[in-house]
Phi, psi and omega in degrees: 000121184282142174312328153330305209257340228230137213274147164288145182323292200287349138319314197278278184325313177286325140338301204270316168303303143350278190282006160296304157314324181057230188298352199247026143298097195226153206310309181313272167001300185291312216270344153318291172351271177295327172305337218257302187318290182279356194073006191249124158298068197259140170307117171319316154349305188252001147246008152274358175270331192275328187292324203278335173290314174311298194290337196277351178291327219072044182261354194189154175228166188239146141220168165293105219229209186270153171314149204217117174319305172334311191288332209104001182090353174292147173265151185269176147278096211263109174302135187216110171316117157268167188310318180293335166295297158313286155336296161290339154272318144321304208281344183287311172283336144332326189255332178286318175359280177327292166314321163278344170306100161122326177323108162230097180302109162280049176001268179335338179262013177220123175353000000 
């Protein structure tokens, strides 16, 4: 995996919500998500920044969905994994796999 192709944490994280989520991946949505998950606050913000870098690699697609009294007459953005996005989350896990073959973390043999 070249540095080009190879996902940023809050990338990798927003990806992996995304295909969690399936259809009902939408911006608000992913990032309740990842707070309720890692326990981490992230700024909406930085996950629309991490979504619009996913689609512009083709890691992810957008559609428009309908407009919502709730919104306010706003359509939500519903986000969809692509193949190349899967794929690069294979090769990620592939590759820490790999990096943990032999690993047995002790606390205790560290400071």
């Amino acid at each position: 995996m070249t540095r080009n192709q190879a996902l940023g944490e809050l990338e990798h994280l927003v990806l992996l919500v995304i295909v969690r989520l399936g259809d009902q991946a939408y911006g608000m949505r992913i990032s309740e998500d990842l707070t309720e998950r890692t326990g981490r606050d992230v700024a909406i913000g930085s996950v629309y920044a991490a979504l619009d870098r996913l689609e512009a690699r083709g890691h992810v697609s957008s559609r428009v969905g309908e407009p919502t009294r709730q919104r306010g007459g706003r359509a939500k953005r519903y986000f969809a994994a692509e193949r190349s996005g899967v794929e690069a989350l294979a090769q990620s896990q592939a590759l820490l796999t790999g990096l943990w073959d032999g690993i047995e973390l002790d606390p205790e043999r560290y400071g």
